[in-house]
C-alpha positions as CSV (number, residue, x, y, z in Angstrom):
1,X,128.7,118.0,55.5
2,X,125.8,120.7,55.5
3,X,122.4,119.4,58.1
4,X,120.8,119.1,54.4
5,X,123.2,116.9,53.0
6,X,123.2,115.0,56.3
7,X,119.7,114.6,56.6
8,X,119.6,113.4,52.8
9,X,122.5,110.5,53.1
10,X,120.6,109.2,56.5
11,X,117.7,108.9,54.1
12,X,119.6,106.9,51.3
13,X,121.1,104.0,54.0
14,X,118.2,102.1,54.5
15,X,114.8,101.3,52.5
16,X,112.1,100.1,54.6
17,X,109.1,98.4,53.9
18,X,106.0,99.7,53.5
19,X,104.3,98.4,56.6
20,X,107.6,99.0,58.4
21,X,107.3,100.6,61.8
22,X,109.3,102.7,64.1
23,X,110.4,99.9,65.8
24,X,112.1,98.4,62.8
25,X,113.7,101.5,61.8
26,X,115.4,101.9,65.2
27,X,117.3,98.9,64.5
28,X,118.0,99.9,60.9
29,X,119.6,102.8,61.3
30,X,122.1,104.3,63.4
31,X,121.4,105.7,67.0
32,X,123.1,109.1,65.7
33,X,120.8,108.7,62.7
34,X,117.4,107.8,64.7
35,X,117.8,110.7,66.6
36,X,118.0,113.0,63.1
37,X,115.5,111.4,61.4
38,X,113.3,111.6,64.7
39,X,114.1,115.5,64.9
40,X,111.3,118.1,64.9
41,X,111.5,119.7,61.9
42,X,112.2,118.7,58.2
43,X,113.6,121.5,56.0
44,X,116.8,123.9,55.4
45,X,116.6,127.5,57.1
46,X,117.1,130.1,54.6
47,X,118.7,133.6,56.0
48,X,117.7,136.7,54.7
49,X,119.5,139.7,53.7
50,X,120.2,143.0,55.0
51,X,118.8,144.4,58.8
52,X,116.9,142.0,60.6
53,X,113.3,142.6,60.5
54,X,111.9,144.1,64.2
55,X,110.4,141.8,66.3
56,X,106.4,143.0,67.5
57,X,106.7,146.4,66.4
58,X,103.4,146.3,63.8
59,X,99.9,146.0,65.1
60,X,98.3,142.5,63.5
61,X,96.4,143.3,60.2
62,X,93.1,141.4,59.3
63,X,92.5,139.9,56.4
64,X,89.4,142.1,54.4
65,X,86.4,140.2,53.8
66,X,85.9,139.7,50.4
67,X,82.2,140.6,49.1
68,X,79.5,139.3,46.3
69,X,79.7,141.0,43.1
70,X,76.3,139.7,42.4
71,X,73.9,137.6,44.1
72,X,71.8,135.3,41.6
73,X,69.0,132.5,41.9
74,X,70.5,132.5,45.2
75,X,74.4,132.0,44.5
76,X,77.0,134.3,45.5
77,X,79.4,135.4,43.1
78,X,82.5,136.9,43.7
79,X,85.9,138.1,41.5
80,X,89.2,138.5,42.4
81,X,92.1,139.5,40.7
82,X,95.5,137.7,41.1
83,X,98.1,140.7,40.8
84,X,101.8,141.6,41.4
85,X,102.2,144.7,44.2
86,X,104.4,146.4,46.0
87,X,103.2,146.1,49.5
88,X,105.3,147.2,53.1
89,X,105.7,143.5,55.1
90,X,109.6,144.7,56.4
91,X,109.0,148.2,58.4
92,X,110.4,150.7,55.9
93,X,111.1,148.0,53.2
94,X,109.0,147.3,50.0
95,X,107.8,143.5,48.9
96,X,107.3,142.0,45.7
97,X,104.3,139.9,46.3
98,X,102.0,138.4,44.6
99,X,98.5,138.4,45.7
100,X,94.7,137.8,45.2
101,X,93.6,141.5,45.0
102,X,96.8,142.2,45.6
103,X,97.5,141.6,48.9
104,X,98.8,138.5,51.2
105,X,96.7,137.2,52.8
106,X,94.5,137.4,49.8
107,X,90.5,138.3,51.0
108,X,89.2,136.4,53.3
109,X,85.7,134.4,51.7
110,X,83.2,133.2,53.8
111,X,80.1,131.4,52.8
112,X,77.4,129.3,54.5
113,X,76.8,125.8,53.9
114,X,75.0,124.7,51.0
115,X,75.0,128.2,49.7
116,X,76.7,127.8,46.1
117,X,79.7,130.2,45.8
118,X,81.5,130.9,42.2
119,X,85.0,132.9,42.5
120,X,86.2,134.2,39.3
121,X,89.8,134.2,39.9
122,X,91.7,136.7,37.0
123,X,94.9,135.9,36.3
124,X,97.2,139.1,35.9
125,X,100.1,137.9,36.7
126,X,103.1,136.9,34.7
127,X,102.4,132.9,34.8
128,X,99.6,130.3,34.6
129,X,97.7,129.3,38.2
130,X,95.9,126.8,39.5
131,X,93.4,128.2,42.7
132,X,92.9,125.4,45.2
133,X,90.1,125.7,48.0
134,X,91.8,123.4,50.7
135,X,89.5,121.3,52.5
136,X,86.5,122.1,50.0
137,X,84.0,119.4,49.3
138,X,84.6,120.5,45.4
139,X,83.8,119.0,41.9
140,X,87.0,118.0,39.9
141,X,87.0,120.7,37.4
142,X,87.1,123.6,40.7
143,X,89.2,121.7,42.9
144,X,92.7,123.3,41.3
145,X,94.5,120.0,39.9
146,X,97.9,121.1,38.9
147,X,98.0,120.9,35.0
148,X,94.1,122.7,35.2
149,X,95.7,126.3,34.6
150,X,94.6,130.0,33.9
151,X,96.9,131.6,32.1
152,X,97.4,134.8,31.5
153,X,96.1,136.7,28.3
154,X,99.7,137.2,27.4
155,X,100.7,133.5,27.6
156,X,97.7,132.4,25.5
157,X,99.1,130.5,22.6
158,X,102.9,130.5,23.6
159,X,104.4,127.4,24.1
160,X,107.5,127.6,26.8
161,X,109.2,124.9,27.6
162,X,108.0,121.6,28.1
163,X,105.3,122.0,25.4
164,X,102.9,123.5,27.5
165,X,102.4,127.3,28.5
166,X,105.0,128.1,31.8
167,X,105.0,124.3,32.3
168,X,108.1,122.0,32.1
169,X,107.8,118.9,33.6
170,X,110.0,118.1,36.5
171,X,113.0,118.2,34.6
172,X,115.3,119.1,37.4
173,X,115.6,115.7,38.9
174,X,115.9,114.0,35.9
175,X,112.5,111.9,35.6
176,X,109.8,112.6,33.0
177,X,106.6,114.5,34.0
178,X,104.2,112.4,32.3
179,X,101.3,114.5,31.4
180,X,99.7,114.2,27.9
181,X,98.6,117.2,25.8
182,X,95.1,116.3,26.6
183,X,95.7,116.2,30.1
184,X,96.3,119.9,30.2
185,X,93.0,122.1,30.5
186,X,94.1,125.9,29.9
187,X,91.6,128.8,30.8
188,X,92.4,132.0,29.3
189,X,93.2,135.1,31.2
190,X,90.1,133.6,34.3
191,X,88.4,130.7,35.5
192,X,85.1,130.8,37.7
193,X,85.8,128.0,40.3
194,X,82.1,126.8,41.3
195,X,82.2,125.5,45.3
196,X,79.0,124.0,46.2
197,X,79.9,124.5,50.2
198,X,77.7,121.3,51.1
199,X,79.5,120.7,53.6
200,X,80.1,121.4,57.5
201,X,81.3,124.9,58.6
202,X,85.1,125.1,58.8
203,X,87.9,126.9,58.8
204,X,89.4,126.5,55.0
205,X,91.5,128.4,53.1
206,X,92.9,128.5,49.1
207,X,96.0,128.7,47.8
208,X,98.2,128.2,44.3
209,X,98.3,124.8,43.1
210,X,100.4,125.2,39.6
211,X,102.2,122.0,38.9
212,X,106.0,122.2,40.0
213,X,105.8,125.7,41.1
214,X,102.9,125.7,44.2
215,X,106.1,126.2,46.7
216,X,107.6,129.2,44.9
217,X,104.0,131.1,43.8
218,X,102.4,130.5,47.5
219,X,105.8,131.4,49.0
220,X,105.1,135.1,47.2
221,X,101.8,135.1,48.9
222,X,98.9,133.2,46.7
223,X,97.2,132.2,49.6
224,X,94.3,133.3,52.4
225,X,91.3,132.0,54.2
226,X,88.0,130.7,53.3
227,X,85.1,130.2,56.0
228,X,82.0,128.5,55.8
229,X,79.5,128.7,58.3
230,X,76.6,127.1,59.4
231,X,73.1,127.4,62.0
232,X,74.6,124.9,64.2
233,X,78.2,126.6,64.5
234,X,76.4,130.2,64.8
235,X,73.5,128.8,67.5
236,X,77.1,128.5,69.9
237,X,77.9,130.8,72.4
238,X,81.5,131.2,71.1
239,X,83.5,134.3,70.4
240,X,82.4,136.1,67.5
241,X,83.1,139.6,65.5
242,X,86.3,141.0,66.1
243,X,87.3,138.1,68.3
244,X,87.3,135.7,65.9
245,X,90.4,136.0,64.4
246,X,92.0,134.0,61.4
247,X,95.6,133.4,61.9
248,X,97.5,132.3,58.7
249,X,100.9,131.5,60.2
250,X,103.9,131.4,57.9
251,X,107.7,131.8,57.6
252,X,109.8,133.3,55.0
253,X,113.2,135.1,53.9
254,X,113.8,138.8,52.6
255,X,116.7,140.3,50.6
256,X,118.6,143.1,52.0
257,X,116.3,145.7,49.9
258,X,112.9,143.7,51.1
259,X,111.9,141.3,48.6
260,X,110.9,137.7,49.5
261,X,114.1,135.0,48.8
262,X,113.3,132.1,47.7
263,X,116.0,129.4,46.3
264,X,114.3,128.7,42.9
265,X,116.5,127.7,40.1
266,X,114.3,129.9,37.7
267,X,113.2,132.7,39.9
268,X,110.5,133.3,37.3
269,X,108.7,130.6,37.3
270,X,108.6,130.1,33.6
271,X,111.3,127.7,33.2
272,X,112.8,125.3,34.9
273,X,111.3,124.0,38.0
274,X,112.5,123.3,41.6
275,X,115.0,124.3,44.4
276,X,118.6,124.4,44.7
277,X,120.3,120.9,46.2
278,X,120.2,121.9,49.6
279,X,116.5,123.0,50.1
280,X,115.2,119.6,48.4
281,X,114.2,118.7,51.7
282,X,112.0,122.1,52.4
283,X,112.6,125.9,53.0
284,X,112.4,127.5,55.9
285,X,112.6,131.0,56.9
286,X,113.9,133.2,59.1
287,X,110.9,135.8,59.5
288,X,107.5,134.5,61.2
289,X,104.7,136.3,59.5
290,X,101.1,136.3,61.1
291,X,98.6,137.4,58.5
292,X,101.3,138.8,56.4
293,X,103.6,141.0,59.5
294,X,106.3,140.2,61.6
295,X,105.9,139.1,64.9
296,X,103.2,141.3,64.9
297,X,101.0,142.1,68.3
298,X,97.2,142.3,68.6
299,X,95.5,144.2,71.3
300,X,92.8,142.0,73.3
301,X,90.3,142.3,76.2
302,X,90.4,140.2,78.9
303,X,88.4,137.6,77.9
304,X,87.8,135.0,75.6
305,X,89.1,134.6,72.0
306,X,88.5,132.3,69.3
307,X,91.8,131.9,66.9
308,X,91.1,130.4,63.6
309,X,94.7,129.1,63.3
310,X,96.5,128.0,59.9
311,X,100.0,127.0,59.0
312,X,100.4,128.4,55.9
313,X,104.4,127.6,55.9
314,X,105.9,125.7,52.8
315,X,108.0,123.3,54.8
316,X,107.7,124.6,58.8
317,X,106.0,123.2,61.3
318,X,105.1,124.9,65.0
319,X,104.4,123.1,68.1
320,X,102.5,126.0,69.7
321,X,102.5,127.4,73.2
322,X,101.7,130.2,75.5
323,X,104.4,132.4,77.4
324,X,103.1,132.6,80.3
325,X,100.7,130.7,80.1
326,X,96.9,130.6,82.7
327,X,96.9,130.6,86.3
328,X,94.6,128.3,85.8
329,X,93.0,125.7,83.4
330,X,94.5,125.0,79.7
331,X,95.9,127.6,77.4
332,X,94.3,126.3,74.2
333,X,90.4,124.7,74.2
334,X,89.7,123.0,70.6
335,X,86.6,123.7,69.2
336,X,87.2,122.7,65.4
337,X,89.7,120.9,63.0
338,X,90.4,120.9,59.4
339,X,86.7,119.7,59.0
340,X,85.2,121.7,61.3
341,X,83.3,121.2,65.2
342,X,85.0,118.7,67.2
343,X,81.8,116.9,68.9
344,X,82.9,117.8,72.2
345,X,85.6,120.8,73.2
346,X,89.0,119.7,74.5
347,X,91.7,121.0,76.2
348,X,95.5,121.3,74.8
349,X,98.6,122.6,76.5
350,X,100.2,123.1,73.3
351,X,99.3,122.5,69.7
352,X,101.5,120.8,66.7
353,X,100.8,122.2,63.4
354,X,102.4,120.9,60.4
355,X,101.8,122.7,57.1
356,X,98.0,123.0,55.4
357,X,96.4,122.0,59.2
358,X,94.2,123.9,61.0
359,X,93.2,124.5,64.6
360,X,90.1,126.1,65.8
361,X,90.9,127.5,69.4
362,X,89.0,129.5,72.0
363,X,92.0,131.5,74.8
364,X,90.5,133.0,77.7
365,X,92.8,135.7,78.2
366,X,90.1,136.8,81.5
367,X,93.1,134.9,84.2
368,X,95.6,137.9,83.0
369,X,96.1,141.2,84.7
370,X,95.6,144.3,82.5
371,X,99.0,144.9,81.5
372,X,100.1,141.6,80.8
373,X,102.1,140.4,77.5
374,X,101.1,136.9,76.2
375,X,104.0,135.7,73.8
376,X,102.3,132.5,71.1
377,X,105.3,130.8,70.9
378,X,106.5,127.8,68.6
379,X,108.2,125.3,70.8
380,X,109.9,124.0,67.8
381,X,111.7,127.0,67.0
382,X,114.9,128.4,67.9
383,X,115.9,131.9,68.9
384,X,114.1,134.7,67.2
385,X,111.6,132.1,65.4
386,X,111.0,130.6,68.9
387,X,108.6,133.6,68.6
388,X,105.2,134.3,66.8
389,X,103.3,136.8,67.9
390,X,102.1,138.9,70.7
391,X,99.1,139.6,72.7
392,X,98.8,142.6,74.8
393,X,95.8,142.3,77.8
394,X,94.8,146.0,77.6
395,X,91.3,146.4,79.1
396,X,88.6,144.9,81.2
397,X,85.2,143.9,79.3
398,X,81.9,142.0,80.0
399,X,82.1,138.5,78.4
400,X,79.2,136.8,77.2
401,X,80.5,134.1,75.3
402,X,81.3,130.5,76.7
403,X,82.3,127.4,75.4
404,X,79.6,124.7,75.9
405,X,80.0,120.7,76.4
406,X,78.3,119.6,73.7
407,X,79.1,121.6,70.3
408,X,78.1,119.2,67.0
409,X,76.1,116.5,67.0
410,X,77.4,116.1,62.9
411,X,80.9,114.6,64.2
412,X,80.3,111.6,64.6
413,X,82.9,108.9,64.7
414,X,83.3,106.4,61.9
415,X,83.6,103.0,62.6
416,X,86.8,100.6,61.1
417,X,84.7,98.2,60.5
418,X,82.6,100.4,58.2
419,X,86.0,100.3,55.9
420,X,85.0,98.6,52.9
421,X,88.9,98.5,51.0
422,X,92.3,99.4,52.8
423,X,95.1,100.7,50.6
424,X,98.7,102.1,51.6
425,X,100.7,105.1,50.4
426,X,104.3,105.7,51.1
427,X,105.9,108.6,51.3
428,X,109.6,108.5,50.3
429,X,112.5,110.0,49.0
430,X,113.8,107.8,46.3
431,X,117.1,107.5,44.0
432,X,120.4,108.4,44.8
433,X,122.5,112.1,44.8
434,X,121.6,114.5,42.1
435,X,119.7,114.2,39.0
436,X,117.7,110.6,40.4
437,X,116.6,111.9,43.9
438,X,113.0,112.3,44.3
439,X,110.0,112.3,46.6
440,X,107.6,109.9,45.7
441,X,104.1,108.1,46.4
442,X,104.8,104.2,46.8
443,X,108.3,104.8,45.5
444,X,106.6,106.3,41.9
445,X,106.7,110.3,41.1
446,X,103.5,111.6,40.2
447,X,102.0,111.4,36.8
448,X,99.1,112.2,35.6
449,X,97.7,109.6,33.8
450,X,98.3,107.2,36.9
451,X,95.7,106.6,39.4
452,X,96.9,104.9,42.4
453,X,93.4,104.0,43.9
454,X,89.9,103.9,42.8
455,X,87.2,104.4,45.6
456,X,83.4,104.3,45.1
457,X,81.8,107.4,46.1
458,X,79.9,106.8,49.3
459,X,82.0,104.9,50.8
460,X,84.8,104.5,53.9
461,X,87.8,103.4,53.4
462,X,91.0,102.7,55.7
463,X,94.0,104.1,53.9
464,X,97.4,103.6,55.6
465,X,100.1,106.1,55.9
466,X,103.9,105.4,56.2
467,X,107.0,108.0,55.9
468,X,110.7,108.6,55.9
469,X,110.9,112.4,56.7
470,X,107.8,114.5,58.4
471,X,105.2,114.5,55.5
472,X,102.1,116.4,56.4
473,X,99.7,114.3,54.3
474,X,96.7,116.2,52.4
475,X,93.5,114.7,50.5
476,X,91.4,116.3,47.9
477,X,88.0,115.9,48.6
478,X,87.7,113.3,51.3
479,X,88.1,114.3,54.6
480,X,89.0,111.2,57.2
481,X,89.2,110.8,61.1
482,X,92.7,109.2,62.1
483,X,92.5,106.0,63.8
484,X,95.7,104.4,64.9
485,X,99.9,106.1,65.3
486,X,102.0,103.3,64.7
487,X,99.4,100.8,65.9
488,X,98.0,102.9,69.4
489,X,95.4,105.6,69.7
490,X,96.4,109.0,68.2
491,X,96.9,112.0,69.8
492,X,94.4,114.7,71.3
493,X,95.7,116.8,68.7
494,X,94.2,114.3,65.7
495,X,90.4,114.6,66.9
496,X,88.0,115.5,64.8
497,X,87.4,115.7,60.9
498,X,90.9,116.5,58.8
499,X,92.2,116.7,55.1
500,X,95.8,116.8,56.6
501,X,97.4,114.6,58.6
502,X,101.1,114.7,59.9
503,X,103.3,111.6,59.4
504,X,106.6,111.9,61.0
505,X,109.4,110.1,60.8
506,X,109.1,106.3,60.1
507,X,105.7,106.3,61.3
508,X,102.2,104.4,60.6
509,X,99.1,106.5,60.6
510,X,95.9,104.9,59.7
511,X,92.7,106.9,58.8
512,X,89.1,106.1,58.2
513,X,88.4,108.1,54.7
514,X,85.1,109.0,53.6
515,X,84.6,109.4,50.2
516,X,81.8,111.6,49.5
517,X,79.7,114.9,47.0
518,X,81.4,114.4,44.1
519,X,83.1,111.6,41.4
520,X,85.8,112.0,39.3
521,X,89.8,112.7,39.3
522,X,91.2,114.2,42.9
523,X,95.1,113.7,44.5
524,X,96.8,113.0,47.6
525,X,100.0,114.4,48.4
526,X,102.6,115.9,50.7
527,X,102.0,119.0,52.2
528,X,105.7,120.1,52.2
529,X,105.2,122.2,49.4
530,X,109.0,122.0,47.9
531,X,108.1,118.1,48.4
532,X,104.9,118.3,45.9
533,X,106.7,120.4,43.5
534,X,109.3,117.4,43.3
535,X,106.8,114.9,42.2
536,X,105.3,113.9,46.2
537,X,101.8,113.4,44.7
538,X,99.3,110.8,43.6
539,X,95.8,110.5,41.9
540,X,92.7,108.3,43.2
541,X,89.5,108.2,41.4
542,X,85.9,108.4,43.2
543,X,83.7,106.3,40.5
């Protein structure tokens, strides 16, 4: 029996409740089963082709930041093209990829808070897209809902299969996709996506959002970073120019001539959707990418960084390290999350990551002797992917830059008692073998025209949390502070403002919501991005 198929039958022996626990679930399954379903990682490794790729042999590229087209009655306006290319990831090998400007990671965008920003995205590739801005305080027609698509000039006024241009449903398990003519909104050939930015500054970042096919488009590189910044964040003595670096982190696979592999059953994403059998539960790679290169290695002073740090990874999740790490002190201080300045900087030995999180770090490198090689290592990873990049301690430099005690006085804590509704989601692979096994939200796959919960804008509310597998669980819209891990405090590693939160195994995580800037139609869903393609998603409603 193959670790996927394994991994699928533990998941079919038992059905807990909702508000079951861990501590139920130990004495509902096996111990050989506990211990699988407990495991680190969630997800099916697939090997590439051809000569393993060299490990830090390319220098670590930066994204380029994207800039204004136009600047008017103060809003920024920018365009970028989404476009196939032929781009060197692979020393000596050419990618496929397809990119924002053509490249992967697309631009970075920055912007400042409460600054209006419009994108333009232009669609020139061979299928429809959705752009979502990840952690973006966005109105409902920006925010990238699946089924809201720009489709190419080509495409416009073909109908493939399903009905509806490069769209078929999720046909591959067997289940209507219930979306209704009129719940299709098709832009032709571009789409101006209008992001207000009130909000904090924060580390976000965008990526495809096509119903059924987000895993396989962002796996061929729609994705990169958006920042916002703010006075307060830029009145703080932290790293800044070229050492404050955005790290999108991110597996994948290569054929033997250097294109990305991917296990889709329609490898052009115009028919049907979905992975073969044994990746239902996620793919994972066998190359770790940092900004697009291999294991690549940046150069740094000796002194202090700050890492903007992203998993960008379909299914992967990293547990992150340093090798050796400081003489003294902590290798990682946290000065942000997903939402953006923790109130207070804290320290972390090592930092989990599931997929769509972020971590905003500072590393003083100032402890290590010129000379010295830093691995960043994913303790979750096994032999060559136990690797993720290298730093290289080259020079000696004056460092003005600190990290101070007190760095927002806008993250404040929210209070459970200021929870006016709690509501619970369960996230679950349902049916049987085959054509009936799906991940679902409360034991439903997604449709459209359902709308799971209906908060008022304004308001806090405590929403509840429960799994089978590891599902990293994202909100549109609302960001949320987590409050409880299976009924205790949560971890150093859950501080702070997030859209993303990681569920493992047959856990409880409980979250104080807040549901605020905009009303209308927004989702929940898993993370795992060959998960959401198989119908792990839900609709609430902010009226």
């Amino acid at each position: 029996m193959s670790e996927a198929t394994a991994r699928g039958s533990m998941g079919r022996r038992r059905f807990l409740g909702a508000a079951a626990g861990a501590g139920v679930a130990a004495t509902t399954v096996g111990a050989v089963a506990w211990g699988r379903l407990t495991g680190e990682t969630t997800g099916t490794v697939l090997a590439s082709r051809g000569e393993p790729a060299p490990q830090f042999a390319v220098e670590l590229p930066i994204p380029p930041t994207a800039r204004p087209t136009s600047r008017k009655n103060g809003v920024d306006h920018f365009d970028v093209e989404q476009r196939e290319a032929s781009v060197e990831i692979i020393p000596g090998r050419k990618t496929t990829i397809w990119g924002y400007d053509g490249i992967f990671p697309g631009p970075t965008f920055t912007g400042r808070t409460g600054h209006k920003a419009v994108v333009r995205v232009l669609n020139s590739l061979p299928v429809p897209t959705s752009t979502h801005l990840h952690g973006g305080v966005t109105p409902p027609d920006s925010d990238g809902y699946p089924t809201d698509l720009v489709v190419p000039t080509k495409l416009c006024g073909q109908k493939l299969r399903g009905g509806s241009p490069g769209m078929s449903g999720h046909a591959m398990s067997g289940h209507a996709m219930h979306a209704p003519a009129s719940d299709w909104h098709l832009s032709p050939g571009s789409k101006a996506y209008e992001y207000p930015l009130d909000q904090r500054a924060a580390t976000l970042w965008y990526h495809d959002h096509r119903m059924d096919f987000s895993a396989p488009q962002v796996w061929r590189g729609l994705a990169g970073f958006f920042l916002v910044h703010d006075d307060e964040e830029e009145r703080l003595p932290l790293p800044r120019g070229e050492k404050d670096v955005p790290l999108l982190l991110c597996d994948r696979s290569f054929e033997a001539d250097g294109d990305f592999r991917y296990p889709a059953k329609d490898p052009t994403c115009t028919g049907e959707p979905g992975v073969h059998a044994d990746y239902m539960d996620g793919v994972l790679g066998d190359v770790q990418l940092v900004n697009g290169a291999p294991w690549p290695v940046l150069d740094v002073a000796a002194t202090r960084y700050r890492f903007r740090l992203l998993n960008g990874s379909n299914a992967r999740r990293y547990r992150l390290a340093l090798e050796p790490g400081p003489r003294q002190g902590v290798p990682f201080t946290q000065v942000g999350s997903d939402g953006g300045l923790l109130g207070r900087p804290q320290g972390l030995q090592d930092i989990p990551v599931s997929p769509g999180e972020r971590y905003d770090v500072v590393v003083d490198f100032s402890g290590y002797p010129v000379g010295t090689e830093v691995t960043l290592v994913n303790t979750l990873g096994k032999d060559r992917m136990r690797q993720v990049m290298r730093f290289r301690v080259v020079r000696r430099e004056r460092d003005d830059t600190h990290v101070p005690t007190r760095l927002s006085s806008t993250a404040g804590a929210l209070d459970p008692s200021d929870a006016v509704h709690v509501r619970q989601f369960d996230f679950r692979r349902t049916g049987s073998e085959g054509a009936q096994a799906m991940w679902t939200v409360n034991g439903r796959p997604f449709s459209t025209s359902e709308v799971l919960a209906e908060p008022r804008l304004g308001t806090v509310e405590r929403w509840r949390f429960t799994s089978d597998f590891h599902h990293p669980v994202h909100l549109h819209l609302a960001h949320f502070q987590v409050l409880t891990r299976d009924g205790k405090p949560p971890r150093a590693a859950d501080a702070g403002w997030k859209d993303t939160v990681d569920v493992r195994p047959y856990e409880v995580v409980e979250v104080l919501a807040r549901f605020a800037g905009h009303r209308g139609r927004y989702m929940l869903h898993c993370h795992n991005l060959e998960h959401e393609d198989m119908a792990m998603m839900a609709n609430f409603r902010v009226v």
